[in-house]
C-alpha positions in Angstrom: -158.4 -68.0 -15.1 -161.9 -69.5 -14.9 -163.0 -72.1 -17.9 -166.1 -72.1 -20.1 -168.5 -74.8 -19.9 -168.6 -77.3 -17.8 -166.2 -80.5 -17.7 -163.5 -82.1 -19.8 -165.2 -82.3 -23.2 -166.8 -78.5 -23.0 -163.1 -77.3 -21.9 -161.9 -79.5 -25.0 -164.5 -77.6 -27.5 -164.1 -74.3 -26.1 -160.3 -74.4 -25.2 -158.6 -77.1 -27.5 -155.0 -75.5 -27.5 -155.3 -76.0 -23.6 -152.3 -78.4 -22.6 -154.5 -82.0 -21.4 -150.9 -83.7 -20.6 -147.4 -82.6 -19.9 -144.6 -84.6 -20.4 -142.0 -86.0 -22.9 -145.2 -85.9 -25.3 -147.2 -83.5 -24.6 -151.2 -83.5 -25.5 -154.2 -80.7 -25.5 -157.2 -80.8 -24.6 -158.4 -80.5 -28.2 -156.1 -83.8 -29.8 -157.0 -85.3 -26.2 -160.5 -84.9 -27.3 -160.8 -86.2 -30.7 -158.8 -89.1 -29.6 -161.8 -89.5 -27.4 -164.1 -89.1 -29.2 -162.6 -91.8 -32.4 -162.0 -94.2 -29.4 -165.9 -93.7 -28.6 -166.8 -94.6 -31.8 -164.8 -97.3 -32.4 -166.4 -99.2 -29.2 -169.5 -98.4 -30.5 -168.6 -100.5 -33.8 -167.7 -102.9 -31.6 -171.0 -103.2 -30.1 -170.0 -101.6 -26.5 -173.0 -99.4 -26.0 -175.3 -97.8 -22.9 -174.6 -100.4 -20.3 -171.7 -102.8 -21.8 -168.5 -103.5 -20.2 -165.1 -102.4 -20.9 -161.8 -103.6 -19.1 -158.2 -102.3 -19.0 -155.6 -103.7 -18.1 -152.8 -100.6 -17.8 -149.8 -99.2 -16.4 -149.9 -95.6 -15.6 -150.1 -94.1 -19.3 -151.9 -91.2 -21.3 -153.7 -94.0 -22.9 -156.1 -94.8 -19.6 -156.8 -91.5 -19.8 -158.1 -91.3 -23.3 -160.1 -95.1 -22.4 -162.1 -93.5 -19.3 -163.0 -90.6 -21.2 -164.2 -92.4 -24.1 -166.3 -94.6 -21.4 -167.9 -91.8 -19.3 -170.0 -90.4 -22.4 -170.5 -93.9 -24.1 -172.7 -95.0 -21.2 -170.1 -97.9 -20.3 -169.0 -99.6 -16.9 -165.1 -99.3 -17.2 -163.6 -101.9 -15.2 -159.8 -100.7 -14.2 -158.0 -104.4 -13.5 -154.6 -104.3 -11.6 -151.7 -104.7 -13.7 -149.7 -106.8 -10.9 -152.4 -109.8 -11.1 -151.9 -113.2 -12.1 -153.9 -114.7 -15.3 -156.3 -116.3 -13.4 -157.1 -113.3 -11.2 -157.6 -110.8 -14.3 -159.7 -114.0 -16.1 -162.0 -113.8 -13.2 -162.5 -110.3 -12.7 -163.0 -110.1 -16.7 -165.6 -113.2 -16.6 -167.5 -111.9 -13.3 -167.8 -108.1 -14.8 -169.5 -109.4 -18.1 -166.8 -107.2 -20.2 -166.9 -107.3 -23.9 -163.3 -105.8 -24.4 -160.1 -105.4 -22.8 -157.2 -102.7 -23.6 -153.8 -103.7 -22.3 -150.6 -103.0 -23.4 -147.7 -105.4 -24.6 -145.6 -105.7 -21.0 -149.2 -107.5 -19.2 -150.3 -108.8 -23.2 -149.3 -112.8 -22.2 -151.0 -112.9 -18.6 -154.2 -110.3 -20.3 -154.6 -113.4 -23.3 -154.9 -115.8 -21.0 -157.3 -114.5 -18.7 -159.4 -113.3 -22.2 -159.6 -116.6 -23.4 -161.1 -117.8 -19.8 -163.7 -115.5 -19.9 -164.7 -115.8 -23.4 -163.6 -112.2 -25.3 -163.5 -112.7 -28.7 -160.3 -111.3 -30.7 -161.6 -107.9 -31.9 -162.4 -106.9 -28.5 -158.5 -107.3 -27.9 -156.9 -103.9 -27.7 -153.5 -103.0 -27.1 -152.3 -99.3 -26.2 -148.6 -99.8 -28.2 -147.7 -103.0 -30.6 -148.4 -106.5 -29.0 -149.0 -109.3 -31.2 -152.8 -110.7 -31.3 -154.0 -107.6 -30.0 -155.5 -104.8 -32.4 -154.1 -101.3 -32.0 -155.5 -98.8 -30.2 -154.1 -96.3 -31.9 -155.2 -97.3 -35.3 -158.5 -97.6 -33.3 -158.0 -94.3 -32.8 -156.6 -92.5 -36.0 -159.8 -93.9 -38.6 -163.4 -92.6 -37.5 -165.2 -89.1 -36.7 -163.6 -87.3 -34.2 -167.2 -85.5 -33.3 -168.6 -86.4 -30.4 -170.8 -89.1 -30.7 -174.2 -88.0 -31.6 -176.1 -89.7 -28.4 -173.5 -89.3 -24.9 -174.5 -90.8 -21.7 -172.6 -90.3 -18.5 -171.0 -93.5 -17.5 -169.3 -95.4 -14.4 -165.9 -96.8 -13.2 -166.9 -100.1 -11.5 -163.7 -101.0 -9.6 -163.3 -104.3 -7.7 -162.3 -104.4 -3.8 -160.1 -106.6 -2.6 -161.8 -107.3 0.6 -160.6 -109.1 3.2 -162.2 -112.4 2.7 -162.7 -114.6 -0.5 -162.6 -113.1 -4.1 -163.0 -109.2 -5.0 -166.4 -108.0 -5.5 -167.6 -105.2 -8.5 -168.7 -101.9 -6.7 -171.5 -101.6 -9.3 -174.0 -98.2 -9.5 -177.1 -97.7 -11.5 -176.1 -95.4 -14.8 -177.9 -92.5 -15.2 -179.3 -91.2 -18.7 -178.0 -87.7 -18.5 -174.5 -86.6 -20.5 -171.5 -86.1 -18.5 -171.7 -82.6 -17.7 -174.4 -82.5 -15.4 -172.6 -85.0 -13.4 -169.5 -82.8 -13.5 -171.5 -79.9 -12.7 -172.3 -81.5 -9.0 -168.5 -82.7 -8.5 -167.2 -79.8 -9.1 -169.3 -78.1 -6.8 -168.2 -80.4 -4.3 -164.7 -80.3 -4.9 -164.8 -76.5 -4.7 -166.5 -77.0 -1.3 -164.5 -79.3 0.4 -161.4 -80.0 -1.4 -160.6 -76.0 -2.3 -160.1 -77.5 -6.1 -161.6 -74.9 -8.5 -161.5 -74.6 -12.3 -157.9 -72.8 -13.9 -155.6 -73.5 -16.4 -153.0 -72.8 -13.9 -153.1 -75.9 -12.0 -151.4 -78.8 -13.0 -152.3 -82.3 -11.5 -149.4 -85.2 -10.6 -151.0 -88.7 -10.9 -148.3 -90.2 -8.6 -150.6 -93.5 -7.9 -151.8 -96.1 -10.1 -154.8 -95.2 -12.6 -156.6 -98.4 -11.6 -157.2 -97.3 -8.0 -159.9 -95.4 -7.5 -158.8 -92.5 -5.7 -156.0 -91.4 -8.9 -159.0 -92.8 -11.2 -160.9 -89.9 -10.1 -158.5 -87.2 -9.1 -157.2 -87.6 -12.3 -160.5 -87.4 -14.2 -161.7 -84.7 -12.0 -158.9 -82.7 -13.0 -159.4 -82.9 -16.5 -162.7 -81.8 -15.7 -161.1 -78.6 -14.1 -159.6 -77.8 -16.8 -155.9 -78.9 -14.9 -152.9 -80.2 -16.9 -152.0 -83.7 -16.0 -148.7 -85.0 -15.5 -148.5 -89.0 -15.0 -145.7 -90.9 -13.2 -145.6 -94.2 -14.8 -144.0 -95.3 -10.8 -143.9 -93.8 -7.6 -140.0 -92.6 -7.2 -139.1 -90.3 -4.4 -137.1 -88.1 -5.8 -138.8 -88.2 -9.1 -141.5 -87.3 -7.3 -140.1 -84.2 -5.9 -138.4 -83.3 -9.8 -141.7 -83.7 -11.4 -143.4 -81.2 -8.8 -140.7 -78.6 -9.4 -140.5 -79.4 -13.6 -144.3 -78.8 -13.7 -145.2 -76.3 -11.2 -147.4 -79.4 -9.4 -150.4 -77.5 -7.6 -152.0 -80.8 -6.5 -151.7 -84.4 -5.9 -153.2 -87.3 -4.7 -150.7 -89.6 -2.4 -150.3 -92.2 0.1 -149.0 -92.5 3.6 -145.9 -94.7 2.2 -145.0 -92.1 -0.4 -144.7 -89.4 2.1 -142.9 -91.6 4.6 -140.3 -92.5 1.6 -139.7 -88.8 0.6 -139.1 -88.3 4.4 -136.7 -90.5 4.1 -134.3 -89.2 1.5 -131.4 -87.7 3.0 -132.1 -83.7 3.8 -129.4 -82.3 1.0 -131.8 -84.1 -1.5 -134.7 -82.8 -0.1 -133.4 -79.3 -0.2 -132.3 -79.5 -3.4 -136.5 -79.2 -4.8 -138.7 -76.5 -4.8 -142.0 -77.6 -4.1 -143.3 -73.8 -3.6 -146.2 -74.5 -5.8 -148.0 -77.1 -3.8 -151.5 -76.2 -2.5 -153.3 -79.6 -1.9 -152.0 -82.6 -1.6 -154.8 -84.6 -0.7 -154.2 -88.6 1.0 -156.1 -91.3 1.5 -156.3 -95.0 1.7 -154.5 -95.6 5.3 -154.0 -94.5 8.6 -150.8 -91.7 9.0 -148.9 -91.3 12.0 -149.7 -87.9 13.2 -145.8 -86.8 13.4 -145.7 -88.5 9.7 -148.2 -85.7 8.4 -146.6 -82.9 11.0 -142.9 -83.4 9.3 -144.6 -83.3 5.7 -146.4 -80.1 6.5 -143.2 -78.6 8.4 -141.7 -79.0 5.3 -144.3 -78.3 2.4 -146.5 -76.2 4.3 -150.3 -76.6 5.5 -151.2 -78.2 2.3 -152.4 -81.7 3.2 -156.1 -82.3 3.2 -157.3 -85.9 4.3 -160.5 -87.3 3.5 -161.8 -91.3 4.5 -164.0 -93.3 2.8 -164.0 -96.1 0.5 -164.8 -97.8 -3.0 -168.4 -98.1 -2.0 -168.9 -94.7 -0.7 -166.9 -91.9 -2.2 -165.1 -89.2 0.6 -167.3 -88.9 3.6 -165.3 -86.8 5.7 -162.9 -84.3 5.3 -159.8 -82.3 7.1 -158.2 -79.4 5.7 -154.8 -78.8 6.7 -155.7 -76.6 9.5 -158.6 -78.3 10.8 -156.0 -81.2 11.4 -153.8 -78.8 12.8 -156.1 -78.2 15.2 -157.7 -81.5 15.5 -154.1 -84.0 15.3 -155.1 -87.7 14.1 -158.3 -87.0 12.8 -159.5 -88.1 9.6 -162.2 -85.5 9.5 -165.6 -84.2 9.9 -168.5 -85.7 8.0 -169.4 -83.7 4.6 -172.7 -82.3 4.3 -175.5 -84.9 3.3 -173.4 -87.5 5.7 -174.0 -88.9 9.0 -171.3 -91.0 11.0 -172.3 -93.2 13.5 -169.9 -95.5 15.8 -171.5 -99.1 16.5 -170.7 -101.9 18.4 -171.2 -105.5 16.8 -174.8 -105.4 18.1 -175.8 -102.6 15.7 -176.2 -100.2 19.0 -175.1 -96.8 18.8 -171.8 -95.8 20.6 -170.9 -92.7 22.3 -168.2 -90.2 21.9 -164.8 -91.7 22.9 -166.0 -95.6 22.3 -164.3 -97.3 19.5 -166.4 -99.5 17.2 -167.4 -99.8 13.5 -167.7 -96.8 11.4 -171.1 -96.6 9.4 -172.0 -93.5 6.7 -175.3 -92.8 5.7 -176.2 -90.5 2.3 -174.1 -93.1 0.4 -174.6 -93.0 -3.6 -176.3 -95.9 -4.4 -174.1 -99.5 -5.2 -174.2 -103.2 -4.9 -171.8 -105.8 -5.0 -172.0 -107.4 -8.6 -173.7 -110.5 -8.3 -173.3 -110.6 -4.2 -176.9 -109.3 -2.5 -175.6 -110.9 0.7 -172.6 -108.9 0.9 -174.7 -105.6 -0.2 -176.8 -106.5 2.3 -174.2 -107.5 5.1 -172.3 -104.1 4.6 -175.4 -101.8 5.9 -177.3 -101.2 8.7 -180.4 -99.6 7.7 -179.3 -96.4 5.5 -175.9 -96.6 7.1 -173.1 -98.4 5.2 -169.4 -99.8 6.6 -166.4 -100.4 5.2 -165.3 -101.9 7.8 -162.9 -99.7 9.7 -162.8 -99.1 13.2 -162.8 -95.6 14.9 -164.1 -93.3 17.2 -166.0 -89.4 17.2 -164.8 -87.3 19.6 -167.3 -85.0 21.3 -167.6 -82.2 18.6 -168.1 -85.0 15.8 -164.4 -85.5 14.4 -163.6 -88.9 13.2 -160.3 -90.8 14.4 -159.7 -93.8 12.6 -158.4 -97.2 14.6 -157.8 -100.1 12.2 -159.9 -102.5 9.8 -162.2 -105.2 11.9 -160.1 -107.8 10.4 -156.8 -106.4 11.2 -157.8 -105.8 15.3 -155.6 -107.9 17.7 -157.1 -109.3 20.3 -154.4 -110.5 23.2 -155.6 -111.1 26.3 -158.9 -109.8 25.8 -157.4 -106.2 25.3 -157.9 -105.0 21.7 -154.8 -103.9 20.1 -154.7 -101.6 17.0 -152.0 -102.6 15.0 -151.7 -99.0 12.9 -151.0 -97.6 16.2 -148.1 -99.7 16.4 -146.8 -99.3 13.0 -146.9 -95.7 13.8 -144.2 -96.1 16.5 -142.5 -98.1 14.5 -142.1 -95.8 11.2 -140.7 -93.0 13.1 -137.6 -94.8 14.1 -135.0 -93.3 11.0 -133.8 -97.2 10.6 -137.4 -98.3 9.4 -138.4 -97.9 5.7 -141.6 -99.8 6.1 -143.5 -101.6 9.1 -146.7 -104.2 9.5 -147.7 -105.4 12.4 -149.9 -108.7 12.9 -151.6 -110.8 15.2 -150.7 -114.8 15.6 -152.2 -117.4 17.3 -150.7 -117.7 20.9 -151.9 -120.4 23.4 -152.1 -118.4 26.2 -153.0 -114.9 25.1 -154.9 -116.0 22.0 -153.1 -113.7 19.4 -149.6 -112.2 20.0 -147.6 -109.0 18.3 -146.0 -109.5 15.7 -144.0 -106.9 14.3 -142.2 -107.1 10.7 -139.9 -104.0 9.6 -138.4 -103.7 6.4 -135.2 -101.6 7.5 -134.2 -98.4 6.0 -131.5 -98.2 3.3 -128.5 -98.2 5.1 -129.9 -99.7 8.7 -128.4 -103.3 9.5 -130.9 -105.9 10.4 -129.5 -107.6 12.9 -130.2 -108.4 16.6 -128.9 -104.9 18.0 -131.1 -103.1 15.5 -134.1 -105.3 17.1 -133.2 -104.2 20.5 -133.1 -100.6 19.7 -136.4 -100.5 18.0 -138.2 -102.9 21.3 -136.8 -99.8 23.2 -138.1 -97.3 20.4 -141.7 -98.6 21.6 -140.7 -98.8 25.9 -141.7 -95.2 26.1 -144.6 -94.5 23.3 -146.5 -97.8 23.9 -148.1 -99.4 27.1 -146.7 -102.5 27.3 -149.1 -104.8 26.3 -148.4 -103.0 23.0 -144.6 -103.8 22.2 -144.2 -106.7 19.9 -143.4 -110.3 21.3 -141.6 -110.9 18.0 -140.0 -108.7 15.6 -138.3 -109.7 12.2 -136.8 -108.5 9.3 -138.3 -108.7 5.7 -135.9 -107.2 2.5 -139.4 -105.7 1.2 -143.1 -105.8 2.5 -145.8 -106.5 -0.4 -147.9 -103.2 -0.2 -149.6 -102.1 -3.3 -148.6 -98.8 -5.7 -151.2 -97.2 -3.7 -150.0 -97.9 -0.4 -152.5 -100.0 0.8 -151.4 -103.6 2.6 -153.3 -107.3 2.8 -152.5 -107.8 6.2 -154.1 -111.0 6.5 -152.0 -112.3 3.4 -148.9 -110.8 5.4 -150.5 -112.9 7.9 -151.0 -116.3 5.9 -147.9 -115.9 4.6 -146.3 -115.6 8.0 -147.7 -118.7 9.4 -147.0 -120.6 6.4 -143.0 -119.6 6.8 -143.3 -121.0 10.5 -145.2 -123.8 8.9 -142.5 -124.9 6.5 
């Protein structure tokens, strides 16, 4: 069934009894809404208007739902800060973004007081989502006030912070428009409904099974509510919660993670069987390379509902595969969207042909800088062409085919070796839960292979278990592939969202041998 209006807060007006979230407490669109809207005028008293600064600081809760909302008509930059930082890490990120206010919750309130003090936010701009002492309530916030809309609304804009690969994060900062948020909406849904095969019902439902303060589950999850979706939230990424929650709900989409579909793969196949995931039909991923026969064993067993798209913080999706353009393409990535241009070049800035690897550059990006940083907005592009910094390749008929970040390329022996492509090997072997590979200095080859496994529940890390998974590699890998080393780690330190630091894998490594 189609919706009226356009976006989350038309849905709300014209279909309040909608349900907004499902779950133990479940919300509408319409008591979604009002919450909203008090929360937007309780900012506003606080004197966050058209251009001010709001942080969170927020597990994954109906509460960071009810904060971006609230942001995107009050014309503010809502900064999403990770909830596994240290106090000194939020502090900065709250100092460099200028915010006003931060909303927390009791569980992060010590380390959040801390880093408020550092940069300078006084105590009424202290808000916790549930009780927390020296914090005011967000819910009193909440429950006192209009809950009208306020009477001027002005789109506004998540500014999340990469972690780059070198020195501190950076705020992905664009200009805010003076329009309110449905016209905005209007043009994503569009897209959406092109590309993604989203379109407006109240018979979807939406699993936010990644962490709010990423931006891909920032986004799907507001786009969803701008749908007119239901919402269910997964405070954690659990396997076979996962898999209950999609049969509870009736789950029509989701946004995941290489690692998350890996780890379902890996519950033993009565558990599997036991869910039906019949009403599945996108599940989009993003955020890291996937091993081709990764994505082939998900699809075997959901069905061709996997769409991939790549791009980054900076620059939104800028290519796309549906399930059966994979299919028919294996290992891509995708195909530019329309307004984009991908171009391959080498370090010189000179184009590259089909088949070449280099760095990936997009054109038709959305306007951004770097808070504060010209020389890194300016380092990032290449005329109208912007990089994230990935490595890959076109093929002939324009499909992308992603290698690995610049950073993360081994160089041994003057032969560049892409460390996903290893880790690909690696996770197929039923003893590996999780797998990073790295490059160390060597003395004669410059950098060596380094291979780290964290083993699969059940899988013995010992010396026989190393052997095996050397031999794993003998016939998928040339040889100047196979790791020199390969060790055993209890757990590897990838993020909620799947992604992985590995040059602080990397530091930490070498400080081990160090020590």
């Amino acid at each position: 069934m189609g919706v009226e209006g356009v976006g989350f807060y038309e849905i709300a007006k014209n279909h309040p009894d909608r349900p907004a979230v499902l779950g133990d407490e479940p919300v509408t669109y319409g008591e979604l809404h009002a919450e909203v809207n008090r929360l937007s005028h309780a900012l506003g008293g606080l004197g966050l208007g058209p251009g001010g600064v709001l942080a969170t600081v927020l597990g994954n809760r109906r509460e960071f739902l009810t904060v971006m909302l609230a942001a995107m008509q009050s014309g503010l930059y809502l900064v999403p800060v990770s909830r596994h930082l240290t106090a000194p890490e939020i502090g900065y990120i709250l100092a460099d973004s200028g915010a006003k206010a931060v909303i927390t919750e009791s569980e992060f309130a010590g380390a959040v007081a801390g880093a408020a003090d550092e940069a300078g936010i006084p105590a009424e701009g202290r808000i916790s989502a549930d009780p927390a002492e020296g914090y005011r309530s967000m819910a009193e916030l909440c429950s006192s006030g209009s809950a009208d809309p306020p009477a001027k609304r002005q789109m506004g804009s998540v500014m999340l912070y990469t972690s780059g690969t070198t020195g501190r994060p950076k705020g992905v900062r664009r200009p805010l428009m003076d329009f309110p948020p449905e016209l905005l909406f209007d043009v994503m849904r569009q897209t959406l409904m092109k590309h993604l095969s989203l379109e407006p019902g109240d018979d979807e439902v939406h699993l936010v099974a990644g962490p709010l303060y990423h931006s891909a589950p920032c986004v799907h999850a507001l786009m969803a509510l701008s749908l007119g979706h239901a919402v269910v939230i997964s405070a954690h990424f659990r396997p076979e919660q996962t898999l209950e929650l999609i049969q509870r709900h009736r789950v029509t989409n989701s946004l995941m993670v290489p690692t998350m579909f890996h780890r379902m793969l890996g519950l033993p196949d009565e558990v599997r069987a036991k869910y039906d995931l019949s009403s599945l039909r996108q599940v989009f991923h993003t955020a890291a390379p996937i091993p081709p026969e990764t994505k082939q064993r998900i699809m075997d067993w959901w069905g061709p509902v996997l769409y991939e798209y790549y791009g980054s913080t900076e620059s939104g999706p800028v290519v796309v595969a549906t399930p059966h353009e994979w299919l028919a393409h294996p290992g891509t990535v995708g195909r530019a969207v329309d307004g984009v241009q991908i171009k391959i070049l080498d370090p010189e800035g000179a184009e590259l042909p089909p088949g070449e690897t280099g760095l990936i550059y997009a054109s038709g990006q959305p306007g951004f800088e770097y808070h504060d940083d010209p020389d890194k907005t300016a380092a990032s592009m290449h005329g109208d062409f912007y990089t994230p910094g990935d490595l890959g390749h076109l093929d002939a008929d324009g499909w992308l085919y992603m290698s690995d970040r610049r950073t993360d390329l081994i160089i041994s022996g003057g032969v560049n070796i892409y460390p996903a492509e290893i880790e690909s090997v690696l996770l197929q072997h039923p003893a590996v839960g999780d797998a990073v590979v790295i490059g160390v200095p060597d003395e004669d080859w410059g950098q060596r292979v380094v291979a780290l496994v964290e083993p699969a529940e059940g899988a013995e890390p010992d010396g026989d278990l190393a052997a095996e998974l050397l031999a794993f590699c003998e016939p998928r890998l040339a040889k100047l592939k196979h790791p020199r080393r390969l060790e055993f780690r209890a757990s590897l330190p990838r993020t909620p969202s799947g992604k992985l630091s590995r040059r602080r894998v990397r530091e930490d490594y070498l400080g081990e041998r160090r020590d």
